[in-house]
C-alpha positions as CSV (number, residue, x, y, z in Angstrom):
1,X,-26.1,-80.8,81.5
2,X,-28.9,-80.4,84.5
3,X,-31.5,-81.7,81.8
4,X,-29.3,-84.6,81.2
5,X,-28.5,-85.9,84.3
6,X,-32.1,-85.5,85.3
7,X,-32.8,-88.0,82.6
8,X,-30.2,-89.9,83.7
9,X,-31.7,-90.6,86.5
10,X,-35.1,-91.4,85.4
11,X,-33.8,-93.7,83.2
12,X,-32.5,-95.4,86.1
13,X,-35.2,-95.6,87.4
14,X,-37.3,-97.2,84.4
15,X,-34.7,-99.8,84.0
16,X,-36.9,-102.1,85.6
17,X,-40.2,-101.4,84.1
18,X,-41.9,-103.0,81.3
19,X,-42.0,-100.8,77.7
20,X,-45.7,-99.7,76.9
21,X,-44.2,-98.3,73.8
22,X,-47.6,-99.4,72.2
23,X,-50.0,-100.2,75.2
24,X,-53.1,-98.4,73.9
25,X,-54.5,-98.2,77.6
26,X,-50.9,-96.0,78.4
27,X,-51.9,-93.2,76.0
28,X,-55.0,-91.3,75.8
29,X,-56.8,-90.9,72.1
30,X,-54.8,-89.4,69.6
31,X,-55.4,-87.4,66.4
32,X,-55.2,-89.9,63.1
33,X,-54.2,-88.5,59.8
34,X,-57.1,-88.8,57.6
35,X,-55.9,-89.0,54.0
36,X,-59.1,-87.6,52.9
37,X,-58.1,-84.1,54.5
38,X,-55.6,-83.2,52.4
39,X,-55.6,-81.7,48.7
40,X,-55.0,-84.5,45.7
41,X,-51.9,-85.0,44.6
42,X,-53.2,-83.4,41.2
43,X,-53.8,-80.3,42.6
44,X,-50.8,-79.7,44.6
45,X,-49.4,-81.0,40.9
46,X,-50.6,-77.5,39.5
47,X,-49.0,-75.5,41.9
48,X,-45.6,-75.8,38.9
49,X,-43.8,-72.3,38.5
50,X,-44.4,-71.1,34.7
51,X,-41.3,-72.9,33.1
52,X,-40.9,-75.0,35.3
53,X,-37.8,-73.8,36.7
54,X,-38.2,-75.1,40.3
55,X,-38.7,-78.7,40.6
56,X,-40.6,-79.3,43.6
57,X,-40.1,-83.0,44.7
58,X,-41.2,-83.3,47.4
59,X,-45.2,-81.9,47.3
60,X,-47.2,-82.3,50.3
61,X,-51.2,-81.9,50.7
62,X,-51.9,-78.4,52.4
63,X,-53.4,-78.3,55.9
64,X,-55.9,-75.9,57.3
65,X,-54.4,-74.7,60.1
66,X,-56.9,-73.0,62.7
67,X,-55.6,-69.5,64.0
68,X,-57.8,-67.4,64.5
69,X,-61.1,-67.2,64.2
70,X,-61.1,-63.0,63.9
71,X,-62.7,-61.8,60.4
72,X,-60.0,-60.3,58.5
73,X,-60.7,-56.7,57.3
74,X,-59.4,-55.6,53.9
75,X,-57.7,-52.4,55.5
76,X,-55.8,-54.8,57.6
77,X,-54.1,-57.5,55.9
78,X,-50.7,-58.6,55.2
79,X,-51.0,-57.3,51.5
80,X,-51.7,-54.1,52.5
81,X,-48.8,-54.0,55.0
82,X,-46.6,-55.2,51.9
83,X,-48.0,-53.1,49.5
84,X,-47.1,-49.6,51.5
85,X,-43.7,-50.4,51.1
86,X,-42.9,-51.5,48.1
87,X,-39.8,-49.7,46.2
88,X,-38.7,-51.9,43.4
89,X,-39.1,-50.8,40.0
90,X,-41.0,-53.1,37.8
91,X,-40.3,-52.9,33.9
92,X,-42.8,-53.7,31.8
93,X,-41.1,-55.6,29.6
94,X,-41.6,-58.5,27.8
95,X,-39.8,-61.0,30.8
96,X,-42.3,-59.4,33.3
97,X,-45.0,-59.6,31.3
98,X,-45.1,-63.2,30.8
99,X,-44.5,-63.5,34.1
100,X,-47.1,-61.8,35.3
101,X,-49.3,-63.2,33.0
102,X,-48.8,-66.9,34.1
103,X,-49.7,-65.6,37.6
104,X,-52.8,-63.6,36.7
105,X,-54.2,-66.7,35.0
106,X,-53.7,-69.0,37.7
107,X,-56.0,-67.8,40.8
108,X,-56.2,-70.9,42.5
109,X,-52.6,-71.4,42.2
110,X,-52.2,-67.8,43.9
111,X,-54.5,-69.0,46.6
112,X,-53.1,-71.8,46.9
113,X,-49.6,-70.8,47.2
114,X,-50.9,-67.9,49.9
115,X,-53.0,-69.9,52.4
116,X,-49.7,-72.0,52.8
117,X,-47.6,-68.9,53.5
118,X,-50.7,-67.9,56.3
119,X,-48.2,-69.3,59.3
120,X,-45.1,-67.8,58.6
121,X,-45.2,-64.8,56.5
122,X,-46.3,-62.4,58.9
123,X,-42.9,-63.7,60.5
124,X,-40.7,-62.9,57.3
125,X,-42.0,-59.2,57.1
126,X,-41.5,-58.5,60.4
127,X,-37.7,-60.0,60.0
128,X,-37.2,-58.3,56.6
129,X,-38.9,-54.8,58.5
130,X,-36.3,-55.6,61.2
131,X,-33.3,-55.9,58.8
132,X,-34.2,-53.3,56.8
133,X,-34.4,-54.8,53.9
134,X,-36.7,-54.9,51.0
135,X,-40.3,-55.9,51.5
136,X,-40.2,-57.9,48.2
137,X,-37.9,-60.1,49.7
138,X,-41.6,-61.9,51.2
139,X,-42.4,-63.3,48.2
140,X,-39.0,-65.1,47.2
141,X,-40.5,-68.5,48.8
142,X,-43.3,-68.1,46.6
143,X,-41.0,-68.3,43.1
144,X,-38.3,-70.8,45.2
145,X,-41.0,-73.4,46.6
146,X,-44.3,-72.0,46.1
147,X,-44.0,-71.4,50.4
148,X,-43.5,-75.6,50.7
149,X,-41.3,-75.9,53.4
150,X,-40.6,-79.4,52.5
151,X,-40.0,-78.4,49.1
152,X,-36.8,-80.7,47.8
153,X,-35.4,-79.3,43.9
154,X,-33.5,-81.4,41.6
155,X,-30.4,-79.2,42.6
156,X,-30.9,-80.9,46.4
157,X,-31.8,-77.7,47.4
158,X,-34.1,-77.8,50.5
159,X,-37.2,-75.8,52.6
160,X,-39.3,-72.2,51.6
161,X,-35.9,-70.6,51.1
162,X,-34.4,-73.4,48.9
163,X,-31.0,-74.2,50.3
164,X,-28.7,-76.2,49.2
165,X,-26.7,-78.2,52.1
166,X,-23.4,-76.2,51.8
167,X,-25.0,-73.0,51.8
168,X,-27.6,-73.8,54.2
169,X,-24.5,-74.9,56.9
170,X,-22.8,-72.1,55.7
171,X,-25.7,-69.7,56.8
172,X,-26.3,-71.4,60.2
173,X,-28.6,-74.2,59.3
174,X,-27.6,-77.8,61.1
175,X,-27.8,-80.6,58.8
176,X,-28.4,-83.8,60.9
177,X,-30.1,-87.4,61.7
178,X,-32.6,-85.8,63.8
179,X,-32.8,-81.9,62.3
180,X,-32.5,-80.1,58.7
181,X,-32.2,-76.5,59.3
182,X,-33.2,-75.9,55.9
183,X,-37.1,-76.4,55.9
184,X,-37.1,-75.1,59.9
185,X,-38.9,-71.6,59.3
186,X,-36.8,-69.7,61.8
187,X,-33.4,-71.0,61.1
188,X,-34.5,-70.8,57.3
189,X,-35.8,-67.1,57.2
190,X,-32.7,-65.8,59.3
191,X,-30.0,-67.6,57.1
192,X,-31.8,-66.4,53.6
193,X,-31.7,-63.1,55.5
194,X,-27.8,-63.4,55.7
195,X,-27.2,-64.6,52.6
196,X,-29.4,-62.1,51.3
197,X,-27.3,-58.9,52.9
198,X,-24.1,-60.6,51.6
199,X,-24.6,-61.3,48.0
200,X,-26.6,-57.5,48.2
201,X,-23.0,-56.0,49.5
202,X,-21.4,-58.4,47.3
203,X,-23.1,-56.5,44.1
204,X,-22.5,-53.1,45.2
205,X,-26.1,-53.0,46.7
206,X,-27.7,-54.1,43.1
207,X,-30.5,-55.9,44.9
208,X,-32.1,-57.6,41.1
209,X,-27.7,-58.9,40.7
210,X,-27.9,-60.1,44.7
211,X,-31.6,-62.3,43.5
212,X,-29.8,-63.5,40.3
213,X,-27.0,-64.9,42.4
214,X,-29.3,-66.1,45.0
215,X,-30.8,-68.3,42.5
216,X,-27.5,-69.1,40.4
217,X,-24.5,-68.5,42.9
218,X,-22.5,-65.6,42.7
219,X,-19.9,-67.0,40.6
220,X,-22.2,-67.5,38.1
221,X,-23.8,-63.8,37.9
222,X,-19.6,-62.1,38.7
223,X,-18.7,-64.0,35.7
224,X,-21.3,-62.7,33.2
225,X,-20.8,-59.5,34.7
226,X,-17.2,-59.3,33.7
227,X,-17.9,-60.7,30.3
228,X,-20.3,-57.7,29.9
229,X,-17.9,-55.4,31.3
230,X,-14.8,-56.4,28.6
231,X,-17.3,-56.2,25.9
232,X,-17.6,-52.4,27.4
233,X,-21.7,-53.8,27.6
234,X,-23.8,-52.9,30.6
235,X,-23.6,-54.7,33.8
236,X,-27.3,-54.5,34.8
237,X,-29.7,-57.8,34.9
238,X,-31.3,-57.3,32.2
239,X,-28.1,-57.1,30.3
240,X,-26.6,-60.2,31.4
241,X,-25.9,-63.4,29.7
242,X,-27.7,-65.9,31.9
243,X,-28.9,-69.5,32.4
244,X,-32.6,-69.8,31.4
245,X,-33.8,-70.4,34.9
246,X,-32.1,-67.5,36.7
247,X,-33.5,-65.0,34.0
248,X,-37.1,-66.1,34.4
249,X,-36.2,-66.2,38.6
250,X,-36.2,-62.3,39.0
251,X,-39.0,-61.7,36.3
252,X,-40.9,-63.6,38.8
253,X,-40.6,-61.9,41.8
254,X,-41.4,-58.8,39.8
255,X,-44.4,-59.7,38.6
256,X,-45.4,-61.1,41.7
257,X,-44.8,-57.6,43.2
258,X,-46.8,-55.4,40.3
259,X,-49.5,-57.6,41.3
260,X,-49.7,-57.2,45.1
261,X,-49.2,-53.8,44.1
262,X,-52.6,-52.9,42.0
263,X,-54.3,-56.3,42.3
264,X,-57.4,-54.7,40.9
265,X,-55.8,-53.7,37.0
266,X,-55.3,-57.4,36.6
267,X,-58.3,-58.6,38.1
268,X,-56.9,-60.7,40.9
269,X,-58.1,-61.1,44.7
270,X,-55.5,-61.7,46.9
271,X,-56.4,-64.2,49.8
272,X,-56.5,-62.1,52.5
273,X,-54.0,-62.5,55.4
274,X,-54.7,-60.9,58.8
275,X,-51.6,-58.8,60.0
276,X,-50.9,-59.9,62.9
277,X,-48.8,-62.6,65.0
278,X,-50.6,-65.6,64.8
279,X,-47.5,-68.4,65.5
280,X,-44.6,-68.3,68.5
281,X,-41.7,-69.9,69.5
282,X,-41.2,-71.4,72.6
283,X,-38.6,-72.7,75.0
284,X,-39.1,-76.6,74.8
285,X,-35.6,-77.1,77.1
286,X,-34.5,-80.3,75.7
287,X,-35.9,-82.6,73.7
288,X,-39.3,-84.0,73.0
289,X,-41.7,-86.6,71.4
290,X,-43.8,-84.9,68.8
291,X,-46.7,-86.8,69.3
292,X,-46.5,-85.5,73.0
293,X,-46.3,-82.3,71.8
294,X,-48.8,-82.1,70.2
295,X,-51.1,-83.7,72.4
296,X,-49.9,-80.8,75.1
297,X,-50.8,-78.1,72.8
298,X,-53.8,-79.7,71.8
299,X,-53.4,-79.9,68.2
300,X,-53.6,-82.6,65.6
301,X,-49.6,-84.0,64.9
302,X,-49.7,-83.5,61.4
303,X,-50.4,-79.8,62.3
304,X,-47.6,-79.7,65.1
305,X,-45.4,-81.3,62.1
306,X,-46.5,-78.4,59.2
307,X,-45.4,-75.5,61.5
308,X,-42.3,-77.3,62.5
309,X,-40.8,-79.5,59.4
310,X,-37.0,-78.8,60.3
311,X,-36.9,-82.0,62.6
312,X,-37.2,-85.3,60.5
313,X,-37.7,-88.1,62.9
314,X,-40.3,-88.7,65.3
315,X,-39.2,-85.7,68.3
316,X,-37.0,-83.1,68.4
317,X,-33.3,-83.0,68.1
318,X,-31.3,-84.0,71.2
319,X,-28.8,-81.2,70.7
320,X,-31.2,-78.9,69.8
321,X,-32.5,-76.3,68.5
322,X,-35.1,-77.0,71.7
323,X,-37.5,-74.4,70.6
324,X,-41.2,-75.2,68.5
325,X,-43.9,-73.1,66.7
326,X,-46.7,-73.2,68.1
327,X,-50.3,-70.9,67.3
328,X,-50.2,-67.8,69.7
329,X,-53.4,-69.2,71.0
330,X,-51.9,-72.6,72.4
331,X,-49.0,-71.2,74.0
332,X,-50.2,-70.3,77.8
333,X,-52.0,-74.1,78.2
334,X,-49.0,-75.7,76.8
335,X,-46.6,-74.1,78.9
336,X,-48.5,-75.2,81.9
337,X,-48.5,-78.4,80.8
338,X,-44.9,-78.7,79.7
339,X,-43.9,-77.5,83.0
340,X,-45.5,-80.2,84.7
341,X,-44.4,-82.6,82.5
342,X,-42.0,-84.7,84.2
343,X,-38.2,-85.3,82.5
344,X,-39.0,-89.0,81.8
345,X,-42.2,-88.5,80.3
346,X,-40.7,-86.3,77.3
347,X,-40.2,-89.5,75.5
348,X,-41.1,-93.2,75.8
349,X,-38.3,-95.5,76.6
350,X,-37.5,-99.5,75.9
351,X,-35.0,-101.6,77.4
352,X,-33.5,-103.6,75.2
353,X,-31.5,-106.9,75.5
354,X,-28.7,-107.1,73.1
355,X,-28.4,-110.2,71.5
356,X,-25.6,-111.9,69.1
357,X,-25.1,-110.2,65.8
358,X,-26.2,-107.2,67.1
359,X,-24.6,-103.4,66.9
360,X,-25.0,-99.7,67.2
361,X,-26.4,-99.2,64.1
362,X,-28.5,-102.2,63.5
363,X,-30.2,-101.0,67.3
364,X,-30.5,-97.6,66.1
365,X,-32.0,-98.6,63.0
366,X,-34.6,-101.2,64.5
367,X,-36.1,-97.9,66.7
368,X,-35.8,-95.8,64.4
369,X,-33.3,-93.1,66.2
370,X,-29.5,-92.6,66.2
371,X,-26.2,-94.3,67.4
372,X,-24.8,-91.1,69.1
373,X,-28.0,-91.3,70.9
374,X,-28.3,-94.6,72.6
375,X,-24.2,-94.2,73.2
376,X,-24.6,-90.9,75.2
377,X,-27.8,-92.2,77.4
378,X,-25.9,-95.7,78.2
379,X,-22.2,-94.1,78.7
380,X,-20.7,-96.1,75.6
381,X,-17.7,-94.9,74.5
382,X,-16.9,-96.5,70.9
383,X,-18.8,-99.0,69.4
384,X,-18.5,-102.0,72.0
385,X,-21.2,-103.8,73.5
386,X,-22.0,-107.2,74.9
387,X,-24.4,-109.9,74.0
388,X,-27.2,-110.2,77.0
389,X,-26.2,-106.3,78.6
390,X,-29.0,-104.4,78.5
391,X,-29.5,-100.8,77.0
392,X,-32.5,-98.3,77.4
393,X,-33.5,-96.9,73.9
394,X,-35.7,-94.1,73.4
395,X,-38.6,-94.7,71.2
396,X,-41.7,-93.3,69.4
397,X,-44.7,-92.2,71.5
398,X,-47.2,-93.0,69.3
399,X,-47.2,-96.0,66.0
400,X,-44.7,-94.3,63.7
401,X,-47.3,-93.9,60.9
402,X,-49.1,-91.0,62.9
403,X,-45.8,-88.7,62.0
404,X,-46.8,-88.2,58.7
405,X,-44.5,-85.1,57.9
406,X,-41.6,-87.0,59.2
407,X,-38.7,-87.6,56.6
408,X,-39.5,-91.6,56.6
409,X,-42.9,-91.4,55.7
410,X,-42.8,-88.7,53.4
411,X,-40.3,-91.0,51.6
412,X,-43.3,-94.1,52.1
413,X,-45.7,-91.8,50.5
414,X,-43.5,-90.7,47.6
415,X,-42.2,-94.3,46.5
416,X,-46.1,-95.5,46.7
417,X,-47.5,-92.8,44.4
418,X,-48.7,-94.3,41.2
419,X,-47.0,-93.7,37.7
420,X,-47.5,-94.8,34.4
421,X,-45.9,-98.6,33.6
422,X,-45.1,-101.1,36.1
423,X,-43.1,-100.8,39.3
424,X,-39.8,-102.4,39.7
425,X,-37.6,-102.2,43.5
426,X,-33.8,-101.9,42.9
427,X,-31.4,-102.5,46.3
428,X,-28.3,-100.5,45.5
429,X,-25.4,-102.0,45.4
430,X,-21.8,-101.5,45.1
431,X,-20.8,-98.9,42.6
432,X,-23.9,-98.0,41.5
433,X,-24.8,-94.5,40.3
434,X,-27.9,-92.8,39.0
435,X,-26.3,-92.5,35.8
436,X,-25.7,-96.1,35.5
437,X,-29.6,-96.8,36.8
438,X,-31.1,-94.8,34.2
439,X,-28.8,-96.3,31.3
440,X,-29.7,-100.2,32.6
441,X,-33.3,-99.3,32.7
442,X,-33.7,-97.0,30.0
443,X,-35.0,-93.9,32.2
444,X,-33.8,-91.0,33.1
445,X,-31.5,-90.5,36.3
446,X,-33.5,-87.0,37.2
447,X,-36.9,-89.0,37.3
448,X,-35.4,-92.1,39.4
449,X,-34.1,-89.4,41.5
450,X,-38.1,-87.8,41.5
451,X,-39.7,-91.4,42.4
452,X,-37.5,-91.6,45.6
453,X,-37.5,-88.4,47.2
454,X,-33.8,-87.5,45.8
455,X,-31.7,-85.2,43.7
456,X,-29.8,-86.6,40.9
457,X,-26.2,-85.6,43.1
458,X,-27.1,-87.3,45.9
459,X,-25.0,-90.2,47.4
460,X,-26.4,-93.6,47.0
461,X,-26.1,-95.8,50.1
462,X,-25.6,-99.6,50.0
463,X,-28.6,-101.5,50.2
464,X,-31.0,-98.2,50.2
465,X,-34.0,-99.9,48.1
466,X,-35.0,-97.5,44.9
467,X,-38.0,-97.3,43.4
468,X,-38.2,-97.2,39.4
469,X,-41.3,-97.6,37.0
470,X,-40.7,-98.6,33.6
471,X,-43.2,-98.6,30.9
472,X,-43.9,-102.4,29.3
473,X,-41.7,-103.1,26.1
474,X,-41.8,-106.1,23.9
475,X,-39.2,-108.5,23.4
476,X,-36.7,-106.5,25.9
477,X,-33.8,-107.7,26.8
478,X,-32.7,-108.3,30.5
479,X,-29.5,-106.4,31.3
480,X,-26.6,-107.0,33.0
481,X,-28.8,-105.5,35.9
482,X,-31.6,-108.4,35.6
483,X,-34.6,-105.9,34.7
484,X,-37.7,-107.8,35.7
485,X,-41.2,-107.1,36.0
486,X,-42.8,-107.3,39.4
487,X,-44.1,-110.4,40.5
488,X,-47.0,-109.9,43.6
489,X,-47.3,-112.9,45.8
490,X,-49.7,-113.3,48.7
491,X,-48.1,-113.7,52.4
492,X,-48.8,-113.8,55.9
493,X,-46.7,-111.6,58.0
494,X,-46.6,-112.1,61.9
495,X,-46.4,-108.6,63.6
496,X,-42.9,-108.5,66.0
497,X,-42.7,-106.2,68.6
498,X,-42.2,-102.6,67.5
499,X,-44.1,-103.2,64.6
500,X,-46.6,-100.6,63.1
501,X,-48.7,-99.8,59.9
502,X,-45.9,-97.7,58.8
503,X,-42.8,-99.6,59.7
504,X,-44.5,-102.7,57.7
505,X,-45.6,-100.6,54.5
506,X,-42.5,-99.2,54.5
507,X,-40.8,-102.5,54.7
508,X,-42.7,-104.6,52.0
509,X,-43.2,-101.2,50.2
510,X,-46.9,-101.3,50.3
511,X,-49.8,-98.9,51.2
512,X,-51.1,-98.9,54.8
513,X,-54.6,-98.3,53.7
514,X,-54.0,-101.7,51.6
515,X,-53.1,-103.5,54.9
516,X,-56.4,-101.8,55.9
517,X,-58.5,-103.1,53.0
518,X,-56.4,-107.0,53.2
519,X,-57.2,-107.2,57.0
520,X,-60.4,-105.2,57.8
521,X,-58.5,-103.3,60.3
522,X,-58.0,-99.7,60.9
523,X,-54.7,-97.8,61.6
524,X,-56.1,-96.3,64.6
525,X,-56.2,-99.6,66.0
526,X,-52.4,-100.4,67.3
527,X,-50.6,-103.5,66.5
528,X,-50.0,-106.5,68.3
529,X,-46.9,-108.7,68.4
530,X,-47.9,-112.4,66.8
531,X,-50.9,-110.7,65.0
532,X,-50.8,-112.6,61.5
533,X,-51.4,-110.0,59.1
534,X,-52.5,-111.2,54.8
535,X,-50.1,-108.8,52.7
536,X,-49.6,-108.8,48.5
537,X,-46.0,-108.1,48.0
538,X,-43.8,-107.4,45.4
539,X,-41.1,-110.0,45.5
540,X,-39.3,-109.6,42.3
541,X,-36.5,-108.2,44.1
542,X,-36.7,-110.7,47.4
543,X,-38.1,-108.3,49.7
C-alpha cells in the first residue's frame, strides 16, 4: 500500500506533463534485437524428442547469456555434481536402449539442450538437494521441453516443467494478463517440486509410477495399476498398460541419466556447466518496465526477458510476484541503481483523453496493458467513464517491438513464419471451433492450433484473427466459410500516436524487417505520428 500511494502521488503530479512515451531524446540508447543473433528456426526444429512425444510450439532462438567468464574445470562442473548422486536403476532393456540411443546420436541436440539449461539448472539441483529428492529429477525439463521455458505442448501445457493451467494454479503458479507462473523458473521449479513429492507419496514412494503420472496424470497410471492388480499382474512401470507417450517419458529420463553417468562408454561430451550460482533473485518492490530493467542491470532486454519469461507483457506484474533474475554479477550495480530510481520513473505514463465510443477495454487494449490496471491507478469503481475526463495510463518504455520474448510478439513471430502453400487470415467468429476450422479448410485443427501459438483445447475469442496455410488445389470449391486465396495490395499507412514497428506488423500481419526493406528505415529508429509508411498487405480478409 506505501508503494501505491507513492505512485499515487507522482501520478498527480505528471497529470500535467506531456507523454514522451516515444521521445528518443527522453531515453538513452537501447539494446536492439538483432535477428541475426539467434539460432535458425531449422535448428531449434531439431531439437524434437525421439517420437515426438512433446510438441514444442512455441520454439525460440537460444541466447548466449554472459555469466561468467571463469574457465570451467572438468572436476568441477554440474555433471559431476549430478553424477555423484545418482541412485536410479537403469535397465538395459530394449525401451532404454532406444532411448539412449536417440540421445547418443544427436550431440548437437545434447548441447543444445544443455547450454539452455546453463541459467537455471544449477538452481534445480540445489532445490532438489534441498528437498531431498532425487538428483535425476534435473533432467525432467530436458525430456518435458528440452529446458524451453516458453515451451507451449499441444496438451496446453506450459514452461521447462510443462504445466498445464489447472495443475500449474493448483501448485502455486498465477495464471494472469500480466504473469504466467508456468514458464517463471522459480515459481515453476518449486511447484514441479510439489507435485513431484505428492504423486511420489501418492505411489507408495515408487518414484518411475510418480514420473508416469507426472506425464499422464495419476488417474491414468492408478487405473492401469488396478487393472494389473485384478489380473493378479505386477504393478511395476514396466508392467503397466500405458499410452505410447508416457511409456517412452520414463525411458527417457533413464537414458538420459546412464549417460551423465559414464559419458565416456557412449562416446558423448557433456557441455560443461560450472557449479556454481551464476543467477539471483532480487527484491524489485513493485512493479517495473522491463526495458528499464534491463537498462539498470546493464543487459540487453531480450536477455532480461530469457531469464525471466513468466511475465508476458511489457513489465512486471502489478500484484506481483515483484522479484527478477538477474546474473550474480549485475546484482550490486543494479541495486544501487534501483534504489535511486524514483517511484514514477518505474514506468512511463500517458494521459489520456477519453473520447466517445470509448471503454475500459478498448483503452486497455490500445496501450497494450489491463482494465483492472488503469481502474485501480484512476479510482474507478465499475466500468463508468466520461467522454472528455482524463485518465493516466501506464505505457511501454521503450517501441513494443524491443520485448521480443513478450507473449505478443512471440505470437507476431509465430504467425509470420513461412509454411508450405499460401497464407489465408480467418477472424473468428461466433461459434467457431478448431474442429469446425480444420473441416472448412481441409487441415488439421492440431496444426491451425501450431500456426497460432495455441493448443487444440483452447478457447477461441471473438474476432481473435487466425492464421491458416493451405496448400493450392484445383477447381476447389468455396465453403460455406468463403476460403479464398490471399490477395496483397500496396498501401500507405500514416503512423498514429503509439504506433511502433511491432504494433503495425502485428496489425496488418506483416514482418517488421519488410517495413524495413518497403521504407529504407531501421527499427532502431522510433516512429513518428503522420509518418506515411508504403506497406504490402494481405487484404483477403479486410484487414
Amino acid at each position: 500500500m506505501k508503494n501505491l500511494f507513492s505512485l499515487a502521488i507522482a501520478c498527480l503530479f505528471l497529470f500535467g506533463c506531456q507523454s514522451t512515451l516515444l521521445s528518443q531524446k527522453s531515453h538513452p540508447q537501447r539494446e536492439i534485437y538483432h535477428e541475426g543473433d539467434h539460432a535458425s528456426v531449422e535448428e531449434i526444429n531439431q531439437a524434437l524428442l525421439v517420437d515426438g512425444a512433446i510438441d514444442v510450439m512455441h520454439p525460440v532462438a537460444d541466447i548466449d547469456i554472459n555469466l561468467s567468464d571463469d574457465v570451467v574445470e572438468p572436476s568441477n562442473d554440474i555433471w559431476q555434481r549430478i553424477r555423484s548422486q545418482l541412485t536410479f536403476k537403469i535397465p538395459q532393456n530394449r525401451r532404454v536402449v532406444n532411448q539412449r540411443n536417440w540421445y547418443v546420436n544427436h550431440q548437437r541436440y545434447l548441447d543444445r539442450v544443455a547450454k539452455r539449461s546453463e541459467p537455471f539448472i544449477y538452481y534445480i539441483v540445489e532445490q532438489l538437494e534441498k528437498n531431498n529428492m532425487p538428483i535425476e529429477l534435473t533432467l525432467l525439463p530436458i525430456v518435458e521441453s528440452a529446458f524451453d521455458p516458453f515451451a507451449y505442448s499441444h496438451g496446453r501445457a506450459s514452461g521447462m516443467w510443462q504445466f498445464v493451467p489447472g495443475t500449474g494454479k493448483r501448485f502455486g503458479m498465477k495464471q494472469n494478463w500480466w504473469y504466467d507462473g508456468r514458464r517463471d523458473v522459480i515459481a515453476s521449479t518449486q511447484g514441479a517440486i510439489k507435485y513431484l513429492k505428492y504423486l511420489h507419496k501418492y505411489f507408495n514412494n515408487d518414484w518411475l509410477l510418480a514420473l508416469a503420472a507426472y506425464n499422464s496424470g495419476e488417474g491414468r497410471v492408478q487405473k492401469a495399476v488396478r487393472k494389473n492388480k485384478k489380473k493378479h499382474l505386477p504393478i511395476d512401470f514396466w508392467s503397466l498398460s500405458l499410452p505410447k507417450e508416457t511409456r517412452a517419458y520414463v525411458p527417457k529420463l533413464l537414458a538420459l541419466a546412464d549417460i551423465i553417468k559414464r559419458p565416456d562408454d557412449f562416446n558423448v561430451k557433456l557441455f560443461r556447466i560450472e557449479n556454481k550460482e551464476v543467477i539471483a533473485q532480487i527484491d524489485i518492490k513493485s512493479q517495473l518496465d522491463l526495458a528499464k530493467a534491463a537498462q539498470l542491470a546493464q543487459l540487453p532486454l531480450a536477455e532480461l526477458q530469457r531469464l525471466n519469461p513468466g511475465f508476458n507483457r511489457w513489465a512486471t506484474a502489478p500484484k506481483g510476484p515483484h522479484y527478477l533474475l538477474l546474473p550474480k554479477s549485475k546484482i550490486e550495480k543494479f541495486t544501487q541503481k534501483l534504489n535511486k530510481l524514483k517511484t514514477k520513473d518505474r514506468l512511463s505514463w500517458q494521459r489520456y483523453k477519453i473520447k466517445n465510443g470509448d471503454s475500459l477495454s478498448v483503452i486497455a487494449n490500445k496501450f497494450h496493458t489491463s482494465t483492472a490496471l488503469i481502474r485501480k491507478l484512476n479510482n474507478i469503481k465499475g466500468n463508468q467513464i466520461r467522454t472528455g475526463k482524463h485518465l493516466l495510463i501506464p505505457v511501454a518504455t521503450a517501441s513494443l517491438d524491443y520485448y521480443v520474448f513478450s507473449q505478443n510478439q512471440r505470437l507476431v513471430k509465430k504467425q509470420n513464419r513461412k509454411h508450405s502453400g499460401y497464407k489465408i487470415i480467418h477472424k473468428v467468429k461466433s461459434g467457431d471451433t478448431f474442429w469446425d476450422l480444420a473441416k472448412a479448410y481441409k487441415v488439421s485443427a492440431r496444426n491451425i492450433a501450431k500456426w497460432n501459438g495455441m493448443a487444440p483445447r483452447d478457447t477461441l475469442k471473438l474476432g481473435k484473427k487466425l492464421v491458416i496455410w493451405q496448400k493450392p488445389a484445383k477447381n476447389t470449391m468455396k465453403s460455406s466459410n468463403s476460403i479464398e486465396q490471399a490477395v496483397v495490395r500496396n498501401i500507405t499507412y500514416k503512423v498514429r500516436r503509439g504506433d511502433s514497428f511491432a504494433r503495425i506488423a502485428d496489425k496488418f500481419n506483416i514482418h517488421i524487417r519488410d517495413i524495413e526493406r518497403w521504407n529504407k528505415i531501421s527499427r532502431r529508429n522510433y516512429l513518428q505520428p503522420g509518418q506515411l509508411l508504403k506497406l504490402s498487405v494481405d487484404v483477403t480478409n479486410s484487414i
